[in-house]
C-alpha positions as CSV (number, residue, x, y, z in Angstrom):
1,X,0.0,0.0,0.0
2,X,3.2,2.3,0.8
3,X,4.4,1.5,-2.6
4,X,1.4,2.2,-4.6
5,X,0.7,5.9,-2.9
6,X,4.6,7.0,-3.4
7,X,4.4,5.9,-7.1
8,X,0.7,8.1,-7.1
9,X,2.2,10.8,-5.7
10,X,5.1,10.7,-7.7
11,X,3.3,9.9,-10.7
12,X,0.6,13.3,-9.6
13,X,3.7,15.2,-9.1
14,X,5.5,14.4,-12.4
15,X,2.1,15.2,-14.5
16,X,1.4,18.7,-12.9
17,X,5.9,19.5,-13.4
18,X,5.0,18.9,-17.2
19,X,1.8,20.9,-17.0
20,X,3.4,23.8,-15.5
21,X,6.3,23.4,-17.8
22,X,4.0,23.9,-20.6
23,X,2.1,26.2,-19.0
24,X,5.3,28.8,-18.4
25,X,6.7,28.5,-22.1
26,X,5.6,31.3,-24.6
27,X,6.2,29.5,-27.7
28,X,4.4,30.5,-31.1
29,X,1.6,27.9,-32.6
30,X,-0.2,28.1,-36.2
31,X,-3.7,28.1,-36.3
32,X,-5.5,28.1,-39.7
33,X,-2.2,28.8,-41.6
34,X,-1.3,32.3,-39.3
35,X,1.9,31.9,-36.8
36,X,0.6,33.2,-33.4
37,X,2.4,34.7,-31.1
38,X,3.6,33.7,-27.6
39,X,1.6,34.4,-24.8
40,X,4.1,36.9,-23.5
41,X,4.4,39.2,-26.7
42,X,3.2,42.0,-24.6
43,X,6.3,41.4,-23.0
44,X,9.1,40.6,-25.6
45,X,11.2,42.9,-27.1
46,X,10.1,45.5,-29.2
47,X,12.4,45.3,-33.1
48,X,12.4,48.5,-34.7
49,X,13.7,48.8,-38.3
50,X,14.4,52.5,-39.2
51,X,12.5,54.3,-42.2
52,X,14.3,53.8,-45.4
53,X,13.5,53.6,-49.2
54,X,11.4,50.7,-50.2
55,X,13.6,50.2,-53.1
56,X,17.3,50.4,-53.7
57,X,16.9,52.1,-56.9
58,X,17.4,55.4,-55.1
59,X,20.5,53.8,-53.6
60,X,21.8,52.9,-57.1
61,X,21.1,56.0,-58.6
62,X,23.2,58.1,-56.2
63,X,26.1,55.5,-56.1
64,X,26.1,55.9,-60.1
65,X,25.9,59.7,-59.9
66,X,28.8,59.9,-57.5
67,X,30.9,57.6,-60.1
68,X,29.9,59.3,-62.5
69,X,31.3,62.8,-60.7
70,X,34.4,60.9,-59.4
71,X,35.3,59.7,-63.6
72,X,34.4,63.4,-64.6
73,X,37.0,64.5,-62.1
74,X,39.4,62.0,-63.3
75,X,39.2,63.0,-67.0
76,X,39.5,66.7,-65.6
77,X,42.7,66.1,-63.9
78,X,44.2,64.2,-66.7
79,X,43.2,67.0,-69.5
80,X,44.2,69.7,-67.3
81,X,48.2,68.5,-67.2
């Protein structure tokens, strides 16, 4: 009888360990296709990603104008000796 209520208890106490254990993780879970988020997200950290073109094209564009300057230059130098 000793036996059989140490292995309940122990067997109670294992089953509510892994219930709390999954109870206390936040992790993410897809419903219908959407990823969820934790159940702490009001918690986590916020990411912030500063304002920038959507597109590189205005990137490229000034890189090749300042190539373009930096040639000019060049062929200025060399015409000017």
């Amino acid at each position: 009888m000793k036996f059989h209520a140490h292995v309940s208890r122990s067997l109670c106490a294992s089953l509510l360990g892994v219930i709390a254990v999954a109870g206390l993780t936040g992790c993410q879970t897809q419903m219908g296709g959407q990823t969820l988020p934790s159940a702490f997200y009001l918690r986590d950290d916020v990411q912030y990603f500063p304002h920038g073109p959507e597109e590189l094209l205005p990137n490229q564009e000034r890189a090749l104008a300042e190539y373009r300057a930096e040639q000019k230059a060049v062929r200025e130098r060399i015409d000017a000796r």
